[in-house]
TITIPA-46779 format. One record per residue: residue number from 1; x, y, z of N, C-alpha, C, CB in turn. Coordinates in nm, 2 decimals. Glycine has a CB too. Example, Ala and Ser with C-alpha at 12.3 -4.5 7.8 and 13.67 -1.06 7.14 Angstrom:
2
seq/n_c1/n_c2/n_c3/ca_c1/ca_c2/ca_c3/c_c1/c_c2/c_c3/cb_c1/cb_c2/cb_c3
1/1.32/-0.57/0.78/1.23/-0.45/0.78/1.32/-0.33/0.78/1.13/-0.45/0.90 $
2/1.28/-0.22/0.71/1.37/-0.11/0.71/1.29/0.00/0.79/1.41/-0.06/0.57 $
END
This chain:
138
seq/n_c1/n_c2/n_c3/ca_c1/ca_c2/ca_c3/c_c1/c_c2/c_c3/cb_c1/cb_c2/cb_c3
1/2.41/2.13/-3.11/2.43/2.06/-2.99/2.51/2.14/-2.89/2.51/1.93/-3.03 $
2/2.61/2.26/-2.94/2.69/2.31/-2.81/2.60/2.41/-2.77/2.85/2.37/-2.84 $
3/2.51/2.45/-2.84/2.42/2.52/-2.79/2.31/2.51/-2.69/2.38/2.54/-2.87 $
4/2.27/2.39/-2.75/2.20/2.35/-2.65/2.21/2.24/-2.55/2.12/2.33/-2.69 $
5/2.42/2.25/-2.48/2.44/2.16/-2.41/2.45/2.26/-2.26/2.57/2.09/-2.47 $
6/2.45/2.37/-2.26/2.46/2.46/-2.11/2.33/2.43/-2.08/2.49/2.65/-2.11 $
7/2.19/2.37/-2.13/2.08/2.37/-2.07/2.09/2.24/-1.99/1.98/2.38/-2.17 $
8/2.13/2.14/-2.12/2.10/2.01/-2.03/2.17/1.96/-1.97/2.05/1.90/-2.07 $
9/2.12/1.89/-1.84/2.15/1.83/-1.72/2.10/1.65/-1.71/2.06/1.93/-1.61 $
10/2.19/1.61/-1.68/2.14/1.46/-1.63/2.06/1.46/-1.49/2.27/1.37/-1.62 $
11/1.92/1.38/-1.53/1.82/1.37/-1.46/1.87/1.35/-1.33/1.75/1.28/-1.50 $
12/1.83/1.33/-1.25/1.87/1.35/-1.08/1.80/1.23/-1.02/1.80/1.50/-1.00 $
13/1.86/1.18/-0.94/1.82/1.05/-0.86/1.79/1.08/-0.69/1.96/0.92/-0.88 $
14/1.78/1.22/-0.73/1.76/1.27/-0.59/1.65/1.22/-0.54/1.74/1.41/-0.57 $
15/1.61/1.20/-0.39/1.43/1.19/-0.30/1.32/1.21/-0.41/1.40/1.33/-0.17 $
16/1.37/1.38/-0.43/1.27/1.45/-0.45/1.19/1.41/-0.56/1.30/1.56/-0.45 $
17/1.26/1.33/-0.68/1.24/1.33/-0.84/1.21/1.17/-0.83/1.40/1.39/-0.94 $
18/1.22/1.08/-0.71/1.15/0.98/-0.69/1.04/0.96/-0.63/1.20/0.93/-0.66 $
19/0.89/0.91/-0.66/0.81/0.90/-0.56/0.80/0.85/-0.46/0.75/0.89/-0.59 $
20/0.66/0.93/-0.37/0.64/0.87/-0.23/0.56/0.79/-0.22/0.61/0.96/-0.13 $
21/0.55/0.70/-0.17/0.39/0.60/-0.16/0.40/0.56/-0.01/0.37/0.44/-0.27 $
22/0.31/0.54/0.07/0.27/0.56/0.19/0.17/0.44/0.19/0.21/0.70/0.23 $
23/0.20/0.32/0.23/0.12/0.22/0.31/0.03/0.27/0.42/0.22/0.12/0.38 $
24/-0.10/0.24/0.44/-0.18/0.27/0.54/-0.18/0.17/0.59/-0.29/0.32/0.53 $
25/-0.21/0.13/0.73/-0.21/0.01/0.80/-0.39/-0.05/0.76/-0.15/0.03/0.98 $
26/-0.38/-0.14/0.69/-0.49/-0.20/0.69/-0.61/-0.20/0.79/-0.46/-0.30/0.69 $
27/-0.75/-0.18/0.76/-0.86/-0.20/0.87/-0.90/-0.31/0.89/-0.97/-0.12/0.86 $
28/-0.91/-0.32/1.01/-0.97/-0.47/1.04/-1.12/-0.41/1.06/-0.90/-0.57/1.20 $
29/-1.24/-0.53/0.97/-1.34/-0.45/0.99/-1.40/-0.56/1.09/-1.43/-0.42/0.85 $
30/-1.37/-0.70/1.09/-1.45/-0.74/1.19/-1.42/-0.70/1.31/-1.46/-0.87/1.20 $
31/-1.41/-0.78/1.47/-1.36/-0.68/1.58/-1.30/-0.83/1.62/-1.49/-0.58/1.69 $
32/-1.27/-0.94/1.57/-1.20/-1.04/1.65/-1.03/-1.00/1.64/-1.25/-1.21/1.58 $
33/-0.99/-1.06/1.74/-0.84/-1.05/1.75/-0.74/-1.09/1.62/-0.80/-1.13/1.89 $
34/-0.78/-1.22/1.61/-0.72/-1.27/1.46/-0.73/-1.16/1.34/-0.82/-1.41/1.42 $
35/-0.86/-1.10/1.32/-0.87/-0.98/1.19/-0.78/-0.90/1.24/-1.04/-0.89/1.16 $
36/-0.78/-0.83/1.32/-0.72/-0.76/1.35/-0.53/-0.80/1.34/-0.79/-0.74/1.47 $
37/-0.47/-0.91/1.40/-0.31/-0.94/1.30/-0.33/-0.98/1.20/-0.21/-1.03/1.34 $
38/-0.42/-1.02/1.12/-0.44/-1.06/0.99/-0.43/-0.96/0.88/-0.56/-1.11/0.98 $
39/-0.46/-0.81/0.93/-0.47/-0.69/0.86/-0.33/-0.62/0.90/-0.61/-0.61/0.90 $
40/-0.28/-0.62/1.02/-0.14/-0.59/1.00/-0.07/-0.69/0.95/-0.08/-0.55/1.11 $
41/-0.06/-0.80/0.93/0.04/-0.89/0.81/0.04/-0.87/0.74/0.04/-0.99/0.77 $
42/-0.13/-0.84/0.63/-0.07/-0.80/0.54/-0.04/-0.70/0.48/-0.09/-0.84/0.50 $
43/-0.06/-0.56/0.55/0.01/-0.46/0.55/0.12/-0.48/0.50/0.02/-0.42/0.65 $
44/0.18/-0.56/0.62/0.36/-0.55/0.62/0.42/-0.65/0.52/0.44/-0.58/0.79 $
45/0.28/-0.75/0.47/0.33/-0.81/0.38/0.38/-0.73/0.25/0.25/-0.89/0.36 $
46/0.23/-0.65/0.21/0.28/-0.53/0.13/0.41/-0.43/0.09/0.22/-0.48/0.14 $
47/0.43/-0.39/0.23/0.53/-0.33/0.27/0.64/-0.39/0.24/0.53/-0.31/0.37 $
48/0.66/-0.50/0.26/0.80/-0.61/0.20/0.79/-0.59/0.08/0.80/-0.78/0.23 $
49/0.70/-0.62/0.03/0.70/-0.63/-0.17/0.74/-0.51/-0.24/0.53/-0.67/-0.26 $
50/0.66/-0.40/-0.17/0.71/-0.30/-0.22/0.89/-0.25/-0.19/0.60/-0.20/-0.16 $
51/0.90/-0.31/-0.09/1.03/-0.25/-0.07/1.14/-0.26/-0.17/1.09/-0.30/0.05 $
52/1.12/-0.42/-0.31/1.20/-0.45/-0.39/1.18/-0.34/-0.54/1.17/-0.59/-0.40 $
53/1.12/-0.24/-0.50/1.13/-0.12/-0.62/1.22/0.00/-0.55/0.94/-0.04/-0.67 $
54/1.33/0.01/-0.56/1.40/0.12/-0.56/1.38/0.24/-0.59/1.47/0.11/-0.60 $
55/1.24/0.26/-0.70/1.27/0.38/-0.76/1.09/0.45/-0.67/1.31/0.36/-0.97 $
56/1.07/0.36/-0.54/1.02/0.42/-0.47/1.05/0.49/-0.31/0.95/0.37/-0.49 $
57/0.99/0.59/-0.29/0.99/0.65/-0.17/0.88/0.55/-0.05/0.93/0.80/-0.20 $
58/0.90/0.50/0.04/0.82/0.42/0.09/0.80/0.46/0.24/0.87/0.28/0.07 $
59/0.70/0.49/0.29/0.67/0.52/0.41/0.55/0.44/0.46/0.65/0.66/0.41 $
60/0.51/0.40/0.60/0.44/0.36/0.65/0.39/0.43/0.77/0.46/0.27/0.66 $
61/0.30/0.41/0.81/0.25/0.43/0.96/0.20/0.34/1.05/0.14/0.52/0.97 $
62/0.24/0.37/1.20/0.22/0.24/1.30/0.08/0.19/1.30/0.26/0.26/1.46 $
63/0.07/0.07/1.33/-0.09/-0.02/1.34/-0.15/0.06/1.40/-0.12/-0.16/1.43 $
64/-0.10/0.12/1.52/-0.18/0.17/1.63/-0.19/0.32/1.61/-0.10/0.13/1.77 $
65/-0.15/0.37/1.46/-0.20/0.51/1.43/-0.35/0.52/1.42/-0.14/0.57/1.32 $
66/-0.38/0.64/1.46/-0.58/0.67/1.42/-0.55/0.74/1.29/-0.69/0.81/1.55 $
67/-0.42/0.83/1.23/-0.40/0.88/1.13/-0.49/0.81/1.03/-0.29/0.89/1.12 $
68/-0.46/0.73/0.98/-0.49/0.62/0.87/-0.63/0.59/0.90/-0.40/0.49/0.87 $
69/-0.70/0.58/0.99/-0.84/0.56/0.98/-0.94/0.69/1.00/-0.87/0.45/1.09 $
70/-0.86/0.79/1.03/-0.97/0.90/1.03/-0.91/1.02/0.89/-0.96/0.99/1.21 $
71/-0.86/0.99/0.85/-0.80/1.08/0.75/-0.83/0.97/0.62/-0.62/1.14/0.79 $
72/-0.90/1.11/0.54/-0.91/1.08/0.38/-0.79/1.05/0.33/-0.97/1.20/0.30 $
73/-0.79/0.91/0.23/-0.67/0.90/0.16/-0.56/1.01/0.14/-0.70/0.87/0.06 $
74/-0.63/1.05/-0.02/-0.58/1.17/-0.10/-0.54/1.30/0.01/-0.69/1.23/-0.22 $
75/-0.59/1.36/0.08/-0.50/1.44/0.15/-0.45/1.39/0.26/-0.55/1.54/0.18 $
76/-0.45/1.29/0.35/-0.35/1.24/0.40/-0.22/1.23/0.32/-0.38/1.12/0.44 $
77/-0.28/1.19/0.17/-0.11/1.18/0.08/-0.05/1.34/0.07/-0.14/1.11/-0.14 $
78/-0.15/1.42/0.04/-0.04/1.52/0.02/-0.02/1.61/0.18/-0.11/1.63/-0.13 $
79/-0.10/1.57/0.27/-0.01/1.59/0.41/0.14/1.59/0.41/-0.04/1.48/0.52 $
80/0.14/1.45/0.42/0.25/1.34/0.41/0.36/1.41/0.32/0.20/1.18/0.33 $
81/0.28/1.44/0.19/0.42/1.48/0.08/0.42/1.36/0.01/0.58/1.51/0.14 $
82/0.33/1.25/-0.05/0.39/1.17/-0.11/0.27/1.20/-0.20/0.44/1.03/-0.06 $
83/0.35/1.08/-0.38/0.24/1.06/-0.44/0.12/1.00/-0.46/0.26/1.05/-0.48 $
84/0.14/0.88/-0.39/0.04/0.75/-0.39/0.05/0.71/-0.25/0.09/0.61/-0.51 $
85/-0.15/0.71/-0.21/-0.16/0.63/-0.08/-0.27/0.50/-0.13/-0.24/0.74/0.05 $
86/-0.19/0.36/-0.04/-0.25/0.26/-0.04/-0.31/0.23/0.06/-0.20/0.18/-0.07 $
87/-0.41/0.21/0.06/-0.53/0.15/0.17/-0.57/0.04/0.15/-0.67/0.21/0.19 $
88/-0.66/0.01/0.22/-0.71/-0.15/0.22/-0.78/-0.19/0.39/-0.54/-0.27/0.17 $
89/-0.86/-0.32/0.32/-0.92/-0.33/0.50/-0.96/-0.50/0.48/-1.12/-0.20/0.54 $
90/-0.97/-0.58/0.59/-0.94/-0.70/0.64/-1.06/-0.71/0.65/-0.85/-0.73/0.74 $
91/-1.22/-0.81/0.65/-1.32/-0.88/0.70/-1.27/-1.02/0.70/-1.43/-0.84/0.62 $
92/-1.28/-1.07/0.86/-1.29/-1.18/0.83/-1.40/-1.25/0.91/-1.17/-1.23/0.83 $
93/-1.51/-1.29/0.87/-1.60/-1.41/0.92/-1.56/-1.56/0.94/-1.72/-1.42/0.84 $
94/-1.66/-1.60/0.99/-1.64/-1.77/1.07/-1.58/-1.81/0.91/-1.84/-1.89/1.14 $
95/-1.62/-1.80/0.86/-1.58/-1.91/0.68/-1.50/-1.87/0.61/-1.70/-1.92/0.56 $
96/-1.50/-1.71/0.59/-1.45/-1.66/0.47/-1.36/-1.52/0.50/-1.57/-1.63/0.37 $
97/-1.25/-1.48/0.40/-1.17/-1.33/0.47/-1.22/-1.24/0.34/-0.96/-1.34/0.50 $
98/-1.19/-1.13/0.36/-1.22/-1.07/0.24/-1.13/-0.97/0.28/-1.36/-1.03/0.20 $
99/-1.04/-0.96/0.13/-0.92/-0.85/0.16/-0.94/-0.73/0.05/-0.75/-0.91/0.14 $
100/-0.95/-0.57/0.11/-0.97/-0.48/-0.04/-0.85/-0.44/0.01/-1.11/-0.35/-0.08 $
101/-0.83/-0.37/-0.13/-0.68/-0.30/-0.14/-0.72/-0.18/-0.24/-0.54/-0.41/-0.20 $
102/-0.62/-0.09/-0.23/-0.64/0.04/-0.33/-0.55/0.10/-0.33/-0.73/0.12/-0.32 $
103/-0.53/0.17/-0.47/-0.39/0.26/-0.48/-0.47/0.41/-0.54/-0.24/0.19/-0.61 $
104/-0.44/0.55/-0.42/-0.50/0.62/-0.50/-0.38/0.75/-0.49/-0.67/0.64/-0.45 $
105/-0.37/0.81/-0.60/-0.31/0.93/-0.65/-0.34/1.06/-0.58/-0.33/0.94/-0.79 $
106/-0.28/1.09/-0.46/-0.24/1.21/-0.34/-0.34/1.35/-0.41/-0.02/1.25/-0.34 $
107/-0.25/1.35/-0.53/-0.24/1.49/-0.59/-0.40/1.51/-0.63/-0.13/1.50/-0.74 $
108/-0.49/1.41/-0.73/-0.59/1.42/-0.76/-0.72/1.34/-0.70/-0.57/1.42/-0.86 $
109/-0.68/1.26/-0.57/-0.76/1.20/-0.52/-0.80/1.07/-0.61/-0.86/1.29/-0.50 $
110/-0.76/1.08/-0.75/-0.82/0.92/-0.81/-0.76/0.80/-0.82/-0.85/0.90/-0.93 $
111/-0.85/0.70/-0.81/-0.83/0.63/-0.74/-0.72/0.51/-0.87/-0.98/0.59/-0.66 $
112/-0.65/0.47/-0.87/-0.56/0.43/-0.99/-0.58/0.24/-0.98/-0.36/0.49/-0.94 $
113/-0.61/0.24/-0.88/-0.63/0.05/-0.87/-0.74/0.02/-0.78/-0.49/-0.04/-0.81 $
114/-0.78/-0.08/-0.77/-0.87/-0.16/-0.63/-0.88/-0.27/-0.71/-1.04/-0.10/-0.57 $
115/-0.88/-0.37/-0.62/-0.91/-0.53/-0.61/-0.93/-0.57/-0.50/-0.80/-0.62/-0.65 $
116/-1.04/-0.66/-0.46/-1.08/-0.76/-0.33/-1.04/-0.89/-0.36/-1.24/-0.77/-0.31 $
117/-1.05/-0.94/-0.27/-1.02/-1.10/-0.28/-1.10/-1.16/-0.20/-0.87/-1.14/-0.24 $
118/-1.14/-1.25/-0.22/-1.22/-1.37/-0.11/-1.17/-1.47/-0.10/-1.35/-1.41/-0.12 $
119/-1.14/-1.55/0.02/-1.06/-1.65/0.02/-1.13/-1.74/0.13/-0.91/-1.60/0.03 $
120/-1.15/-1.84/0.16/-1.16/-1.97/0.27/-1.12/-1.89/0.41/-1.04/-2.12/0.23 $
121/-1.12/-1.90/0.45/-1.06/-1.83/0.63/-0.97/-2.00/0.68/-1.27/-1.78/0.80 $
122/-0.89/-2.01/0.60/-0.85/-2.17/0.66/-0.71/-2.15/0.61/-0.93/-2.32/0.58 $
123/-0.61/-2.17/0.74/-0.49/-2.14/0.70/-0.42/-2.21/0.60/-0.42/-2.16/0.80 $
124/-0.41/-2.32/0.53/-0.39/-2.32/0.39/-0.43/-2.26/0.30/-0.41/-2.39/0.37 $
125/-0.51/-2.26/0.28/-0.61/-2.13/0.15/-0.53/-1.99/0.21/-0.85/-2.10/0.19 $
126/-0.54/-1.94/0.30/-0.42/-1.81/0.33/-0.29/-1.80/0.28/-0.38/-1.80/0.48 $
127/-0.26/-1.90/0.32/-0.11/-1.92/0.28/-0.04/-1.94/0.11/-0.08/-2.04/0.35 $
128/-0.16/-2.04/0.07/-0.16/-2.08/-0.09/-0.18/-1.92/-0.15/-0.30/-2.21/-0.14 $
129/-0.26/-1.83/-0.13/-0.31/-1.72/-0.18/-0.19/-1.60/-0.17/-0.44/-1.70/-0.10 $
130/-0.15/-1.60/-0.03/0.00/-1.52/-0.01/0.09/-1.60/-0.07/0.05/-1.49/0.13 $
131/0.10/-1.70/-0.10/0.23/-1.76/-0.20/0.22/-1.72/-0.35/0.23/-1.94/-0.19 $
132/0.10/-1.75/-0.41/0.06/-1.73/-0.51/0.07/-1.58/-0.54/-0.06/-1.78/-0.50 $
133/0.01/-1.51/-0.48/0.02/-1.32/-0.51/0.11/-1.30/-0.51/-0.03/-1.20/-0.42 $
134/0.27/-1.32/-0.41/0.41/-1.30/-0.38/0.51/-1.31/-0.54/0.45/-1.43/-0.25 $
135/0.44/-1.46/-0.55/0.51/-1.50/-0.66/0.43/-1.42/-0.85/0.48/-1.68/-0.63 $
136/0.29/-1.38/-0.83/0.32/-1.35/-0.97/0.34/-1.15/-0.97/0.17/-1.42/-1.08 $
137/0.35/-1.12/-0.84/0.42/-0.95/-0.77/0.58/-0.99/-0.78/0.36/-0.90/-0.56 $
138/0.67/-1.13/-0.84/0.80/-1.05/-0.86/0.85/-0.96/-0.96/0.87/-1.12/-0.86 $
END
């Protein structure tokens, strides 16, 4: 043990030894005005949830960046310097919204999660659905 106590060090809670993850601002694929704040909400909805993990690095970029829509995930992540970029993109038609989302790993480009959702386009069904996700993401 005294031998091998000059080596070890207690782990470090520094930036660096915590990761980065980088929100992209959501695409709105239709072109109406509503998709369009619908996809920054829930951006920033994300952005809120994530913010309750401390043991991440959290960055975003503004709605109004082209960064995020012309740049490939994975090297946008390691641009940036972080580990994990999330994307995702908003359709919403007369009836129905459709939300994708994805978490993909900077360093190797793969992709670690995706899920869609389809939901009613009717502000109850929105809301029940962001209540619902909120609550089983604590």
């Amino acid at each position: 043990w005294l031998l091998g106590a000059e080596k070890w060090q207690p782990v470090s809670n520094s930036p660096e030894r915590v990761p980065g993850v980088v929100v992209l601002p959501f695409d709105a694929l239709s072109t109406s005005e509503n998709s369009r704040y619908l996809a920054a909400g829930i951006s920033q909805e994300l952005v809120g949830n994530l913010m309750r993990f401390p043991s991440l690095r959290l960055y975003t970029l503004p709605t109004s960046s082209e960064i995020g829509a012309s740049a490939e995930p994975a090297k946008l992540g390691r641009n940036l310097g972080v580990a994990f970029v999330v994307s995702g993109s908003v359709n919403a038609n007369g009836k129905e919204i459709r939300v994708a989302a994805q978490a993909v790993e900077a360093k190797s480009g793969r992709v670690l999660w995706s899920q869609t959702y389809d939901r009613p386009l009717a502000p109850e069904a929105l809301m029940l659905a962001l209540f619902m996700w909120s609550m089983r993401n604590r």
